[in-house]
C-alpha positions in Angstrom: -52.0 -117.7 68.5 -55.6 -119.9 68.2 -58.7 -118.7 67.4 -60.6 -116.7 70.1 -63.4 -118.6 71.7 -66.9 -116.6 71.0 -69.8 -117.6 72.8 -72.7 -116.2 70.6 -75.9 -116.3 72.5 -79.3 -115.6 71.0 -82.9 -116.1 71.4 -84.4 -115.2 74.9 -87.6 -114.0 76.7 -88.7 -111.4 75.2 -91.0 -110.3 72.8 -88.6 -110.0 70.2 -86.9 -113.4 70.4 -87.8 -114.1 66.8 -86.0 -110.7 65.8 -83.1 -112.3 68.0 -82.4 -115.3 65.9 -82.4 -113.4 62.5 -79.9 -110.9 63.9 -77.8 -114.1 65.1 -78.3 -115.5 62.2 -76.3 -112.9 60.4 -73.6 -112.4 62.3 -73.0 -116.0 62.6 -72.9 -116.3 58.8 -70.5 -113.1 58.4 -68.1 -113.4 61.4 -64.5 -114.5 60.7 -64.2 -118.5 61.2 -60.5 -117.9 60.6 -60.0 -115.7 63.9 -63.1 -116.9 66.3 -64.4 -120.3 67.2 -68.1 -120.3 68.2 -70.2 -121.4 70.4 -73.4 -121.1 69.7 -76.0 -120.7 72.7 -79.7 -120.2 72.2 -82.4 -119.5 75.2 -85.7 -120.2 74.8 -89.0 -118.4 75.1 -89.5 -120.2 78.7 -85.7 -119.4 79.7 -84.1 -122.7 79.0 -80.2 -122.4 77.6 -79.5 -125.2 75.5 -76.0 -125.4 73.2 -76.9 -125.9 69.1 -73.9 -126.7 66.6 -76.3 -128.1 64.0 -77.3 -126.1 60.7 -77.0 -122.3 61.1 -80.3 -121.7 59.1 -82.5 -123.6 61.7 -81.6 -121.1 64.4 -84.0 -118.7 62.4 -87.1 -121.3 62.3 -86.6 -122.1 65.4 -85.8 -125.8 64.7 -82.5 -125.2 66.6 -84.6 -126.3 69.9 -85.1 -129.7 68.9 -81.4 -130.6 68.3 -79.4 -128.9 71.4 -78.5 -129.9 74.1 -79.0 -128.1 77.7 -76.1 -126.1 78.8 -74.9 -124.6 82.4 -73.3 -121.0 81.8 -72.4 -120.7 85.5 -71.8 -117.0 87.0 -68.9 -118.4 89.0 -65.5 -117.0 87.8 -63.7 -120.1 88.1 -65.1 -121.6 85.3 -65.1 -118.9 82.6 -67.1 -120.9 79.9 -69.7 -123.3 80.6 -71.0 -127.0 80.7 -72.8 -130.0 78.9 -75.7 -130.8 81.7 -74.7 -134.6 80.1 -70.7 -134.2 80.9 -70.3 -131.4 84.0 -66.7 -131.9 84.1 -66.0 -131.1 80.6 -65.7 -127.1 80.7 -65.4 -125.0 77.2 -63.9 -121.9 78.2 -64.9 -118.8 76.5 -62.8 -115.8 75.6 -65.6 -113.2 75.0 -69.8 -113.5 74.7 -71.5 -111.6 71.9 -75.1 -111.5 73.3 -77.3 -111.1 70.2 -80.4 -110.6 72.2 -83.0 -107.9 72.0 -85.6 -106.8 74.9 -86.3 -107.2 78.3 -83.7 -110.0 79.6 -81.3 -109.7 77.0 -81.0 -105.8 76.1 -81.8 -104.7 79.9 -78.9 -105.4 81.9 -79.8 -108.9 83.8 -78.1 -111.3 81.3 -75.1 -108.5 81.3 -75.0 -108.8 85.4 -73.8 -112.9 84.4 -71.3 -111.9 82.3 -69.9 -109.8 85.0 -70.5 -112.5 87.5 -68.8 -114.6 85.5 -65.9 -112.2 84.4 -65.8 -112.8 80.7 -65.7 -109.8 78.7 -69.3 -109.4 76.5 -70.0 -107.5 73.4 -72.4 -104.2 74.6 -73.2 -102.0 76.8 -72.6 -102.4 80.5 -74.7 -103.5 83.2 -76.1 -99.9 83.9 -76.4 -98.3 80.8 -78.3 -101.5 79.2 -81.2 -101.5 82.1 -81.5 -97.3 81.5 -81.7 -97.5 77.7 -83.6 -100.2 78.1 -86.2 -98.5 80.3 -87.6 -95.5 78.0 -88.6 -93.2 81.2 -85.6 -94.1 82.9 -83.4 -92.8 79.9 -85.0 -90.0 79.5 -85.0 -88.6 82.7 -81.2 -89.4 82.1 -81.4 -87.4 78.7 -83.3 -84.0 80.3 -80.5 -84.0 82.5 -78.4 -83.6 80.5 -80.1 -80.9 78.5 -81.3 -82.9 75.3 -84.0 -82.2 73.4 -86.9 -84.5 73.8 -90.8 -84.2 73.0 -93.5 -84.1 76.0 -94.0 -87.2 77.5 -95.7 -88.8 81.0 -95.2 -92.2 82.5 -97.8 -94.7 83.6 -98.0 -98.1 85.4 -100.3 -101.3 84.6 -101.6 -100.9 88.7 -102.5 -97.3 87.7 -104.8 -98.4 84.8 -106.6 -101.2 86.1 -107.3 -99.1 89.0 -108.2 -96.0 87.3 -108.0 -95.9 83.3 -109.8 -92.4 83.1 -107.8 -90.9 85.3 -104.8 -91.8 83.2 -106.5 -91.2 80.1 -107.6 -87.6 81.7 -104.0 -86.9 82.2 -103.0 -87.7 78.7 -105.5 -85.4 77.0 -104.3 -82.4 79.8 -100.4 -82.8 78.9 -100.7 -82.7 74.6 -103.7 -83.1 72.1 -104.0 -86.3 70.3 -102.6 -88.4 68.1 -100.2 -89.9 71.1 -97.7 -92.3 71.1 -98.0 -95.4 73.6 -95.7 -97.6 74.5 -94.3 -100.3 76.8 -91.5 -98.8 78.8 -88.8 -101.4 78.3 -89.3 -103.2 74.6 -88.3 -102.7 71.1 -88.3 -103.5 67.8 -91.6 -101.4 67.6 -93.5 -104.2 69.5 -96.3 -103.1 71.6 -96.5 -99.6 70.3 -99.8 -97.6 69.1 -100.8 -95.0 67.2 -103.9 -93.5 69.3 -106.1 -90.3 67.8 -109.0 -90.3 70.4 -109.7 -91.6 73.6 -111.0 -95.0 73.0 -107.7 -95.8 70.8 -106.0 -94.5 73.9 -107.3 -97.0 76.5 -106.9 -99.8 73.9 -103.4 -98.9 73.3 -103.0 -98.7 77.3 -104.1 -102.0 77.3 -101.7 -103.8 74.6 -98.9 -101.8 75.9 -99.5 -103.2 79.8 -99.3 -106.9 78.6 -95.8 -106.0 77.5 -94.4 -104.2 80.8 -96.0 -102.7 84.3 -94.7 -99.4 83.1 -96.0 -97.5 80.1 -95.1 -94.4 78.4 -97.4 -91.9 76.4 -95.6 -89.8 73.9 -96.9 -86.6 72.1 -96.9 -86.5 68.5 -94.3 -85.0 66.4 -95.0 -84.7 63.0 -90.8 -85.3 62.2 -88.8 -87.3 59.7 -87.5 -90.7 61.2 -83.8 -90.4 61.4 -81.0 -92.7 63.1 -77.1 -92.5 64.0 -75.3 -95.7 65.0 -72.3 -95.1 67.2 -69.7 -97.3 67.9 -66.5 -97.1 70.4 -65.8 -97.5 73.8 -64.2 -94.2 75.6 -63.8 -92.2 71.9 -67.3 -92.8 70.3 -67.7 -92.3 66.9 -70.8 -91.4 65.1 -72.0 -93.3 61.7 -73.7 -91.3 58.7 -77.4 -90.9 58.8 -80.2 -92.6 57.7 -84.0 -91.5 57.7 -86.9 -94.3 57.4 -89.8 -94.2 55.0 -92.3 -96.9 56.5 -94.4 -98.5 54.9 -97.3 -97.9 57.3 -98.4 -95.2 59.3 -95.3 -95.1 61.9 -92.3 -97.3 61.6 -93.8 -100.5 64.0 -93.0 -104.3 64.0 -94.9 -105.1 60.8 -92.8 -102.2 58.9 -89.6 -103.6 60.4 -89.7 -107.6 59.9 -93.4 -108.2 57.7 -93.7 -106.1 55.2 -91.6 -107.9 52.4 -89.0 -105.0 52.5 -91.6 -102.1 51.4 -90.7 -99.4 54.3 -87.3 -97.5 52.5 -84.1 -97.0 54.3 -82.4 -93.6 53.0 -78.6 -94.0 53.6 -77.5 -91.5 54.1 -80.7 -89.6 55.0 -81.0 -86.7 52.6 -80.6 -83.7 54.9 -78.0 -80.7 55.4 -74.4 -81.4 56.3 -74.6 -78.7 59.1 -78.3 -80.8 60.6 -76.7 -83.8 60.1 -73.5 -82.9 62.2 -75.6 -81.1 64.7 -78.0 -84.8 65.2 -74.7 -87.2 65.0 -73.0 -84.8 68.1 -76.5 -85.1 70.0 -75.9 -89.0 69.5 -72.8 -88.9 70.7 -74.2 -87.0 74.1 -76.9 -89.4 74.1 -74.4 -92.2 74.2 -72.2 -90.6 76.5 -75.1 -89.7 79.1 -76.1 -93.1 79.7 -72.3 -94.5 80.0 -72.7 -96.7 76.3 -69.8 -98.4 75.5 -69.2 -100.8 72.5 -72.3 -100.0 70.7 -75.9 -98.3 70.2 -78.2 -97.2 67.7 -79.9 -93.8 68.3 -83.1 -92.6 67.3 -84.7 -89.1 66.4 -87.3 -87.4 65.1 -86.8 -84.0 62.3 -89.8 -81.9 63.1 -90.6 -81.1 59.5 -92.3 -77.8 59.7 -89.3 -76.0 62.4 -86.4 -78.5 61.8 -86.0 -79.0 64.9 -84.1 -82.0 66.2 -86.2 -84.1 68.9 -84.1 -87.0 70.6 -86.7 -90.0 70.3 -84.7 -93.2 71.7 -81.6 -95.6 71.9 -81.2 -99.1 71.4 -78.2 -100.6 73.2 -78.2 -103.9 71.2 -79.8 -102.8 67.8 -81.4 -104.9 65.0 -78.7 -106.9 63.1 -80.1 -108.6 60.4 -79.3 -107.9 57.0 -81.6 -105.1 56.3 -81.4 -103.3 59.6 -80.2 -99.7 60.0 -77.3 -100.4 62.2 -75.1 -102.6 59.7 -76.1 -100.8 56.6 -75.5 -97.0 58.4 -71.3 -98.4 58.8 -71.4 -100.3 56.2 -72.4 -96.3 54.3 -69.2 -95.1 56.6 -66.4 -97.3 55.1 -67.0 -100.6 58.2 -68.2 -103.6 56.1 -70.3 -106.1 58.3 -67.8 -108.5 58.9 -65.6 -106.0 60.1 -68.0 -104.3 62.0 -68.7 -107.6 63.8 -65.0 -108.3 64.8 -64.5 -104.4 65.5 -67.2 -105.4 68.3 -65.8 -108.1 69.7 -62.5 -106.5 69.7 -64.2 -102.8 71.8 -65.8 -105.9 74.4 -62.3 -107.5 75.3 -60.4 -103.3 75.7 -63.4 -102.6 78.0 -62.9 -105.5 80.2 -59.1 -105.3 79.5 -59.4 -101.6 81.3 -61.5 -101.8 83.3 -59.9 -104.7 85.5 -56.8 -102.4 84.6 -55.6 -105.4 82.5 
């Protein structure tokens, strides 16, 4: 049997494109050359795909752009792979896409709805539960429904502020005292996130959040340790070990994640009680199951430090994967090394296809 053919795409139009690349990055330099042959697929900033076989380390300064070439991944079935704009009639079909895209057209569901289009199995979630975890209200609405513990929060749109900012502020300051959380809807890696303790931080964090997404969500503060669970599996999830963050600045945002020269500490596993731990990695595992994950996600809470309560914060359905995010490391603390990890994956993508066109 030849090598699978592994379209790995990365890049996009988001906000976290540059995260994107590292991620790629890593799994292109750990994935098995033995059992997969890639193709490597980059989008750009402005949406163009273009196909790059050049030197992997370029993909991460972005040099990449200036040596591809511009590539058709059509959503007709028939093709299963895609095309050289220079040489149309040359298809290169592709077994299975590993999407390494963060953020709004990557994470959310649209780029998902090609694959399915297209009917090639893809690494990730689904179609559905991508666009809810994406969407922060949407998920939890999803998440109170199914009874799990989440702190106070109210939604806002861009139209709403630029129509009436006190009004919005006004509600804020009636639902929980300040500091607040404030955040674009549907974005991650910590990007447009603030920290606001009164109510002129407020309306400027209102503002940065709206030039990330129309919809905007204020959080109340909980005063909690940062702790995270990666799960992985299709229909029998299983739940990783835990780790807890230390950032480096005041909450764990983009500059802690990717600028800080490695100063915000990653505790794996996160130095709590085996009976907390096993209660958050079962709330993960509802989490996951609530919104219909399937191959992967990363999920996010916060330990309240004075109660010990356990407060559901977020999921990511497409995770960091660079080589010092939480994901990797927490399986790598299970017994999955990252090269495993990546072809365990790729492997959950191509049984959830398999079943569900009852393959």
């Amino acid at each position: 049997m030849g090598r699978q053919k592994l379209a790995v795409l990365f890049g996009g139009r988001s906000g976290e494109h540059e995260v994107s690349l590292i991620s790629a990055t890593s799994i292109i330099e750990n994935i098995d050359k033995d059992k997969y042959e890639l193709y490597l697929i980059g989008i750009t900033k402005e949406g163009h795909w273009l196909y790059y076989d050049g030197d992997i380390q370029k993909i991460k300064t972005g040099e990449w752009e200036q040596e591809s070439k511009k590539v058709v991944f059509p959503g007709d079935p028939s093709y299963k792979g895609f095309f050289l704009l220079e040489d149309p009639q040359k298809i290169y079909p592709v077994d299975v896409i590993f999407p390494v895209m963060h953020g709004p057209y990557g994470e959310d569901g649209t780029i998902q709805g090609l694959f399915e289009l297209a009917h090639i199995p893809y690494v990730g979630c689904d179609v559905l539960s991508s666009s809810t975890g994406m969407d922060k209200l949407m998920a939890k609405a999803i998440f109170a429904s199914a009874g799990l513990p989440q702190g106070k929060y109210i939604g806002a749109y861009r139209h709403e502020i630029e129509k009436d900012a006190e009004k919005v502020v006004a509600s804020v300051e009636e639902a929980f005292p300040y500091p607040v959380f404030v955040k674009p809807a549907n974005m991650g890696s910590s990007v447009g996130i603030s920290k606001a303790k009164n109510r002129e931080e407020l309306l400027k964090a209102l503002d940065i959040a709206g030039q990330y997404d129309e919809k905007i969500i204020v959080e109340e503060f909980i005063d909690g340790r940062e702790i995270e669970c990666a799960v992985l599996g299709n229909y029998e999830p299983k739940a990783s070990v835990l780790g807890e963050i230390l950032p480096s600045n005041e909450f764990y945002d983009y500059k802690a994640k990717y600028q800080d020269g490695g100063r915000s500490k990653l505790l794996i596993p996160a130095p709590i009680s085996s009976e907390k731990s096993d209660e958050i990695r079962e709330l993960a595992i509802r989490a996951y199951k609530a919104l219909g994950c399937s191959g992967l996600t990363r999920v996010d809470f916060f330990l309240e430090r004075n109660t010990g309560k356990v407060y559901l914060n977020e999921v990511n359905t497409m995770p960091g994967f660079t080589e010092i995010s939480m994901y990797p490391k927490l399986w790598e603390a299970t017994g999955i090394s990252y090269p495993d990890l990546i072809d365990k994956l790729i492997q959950l993508a191509i049984e959830r296809f398999n079943k569900k066109h009852n393959k």
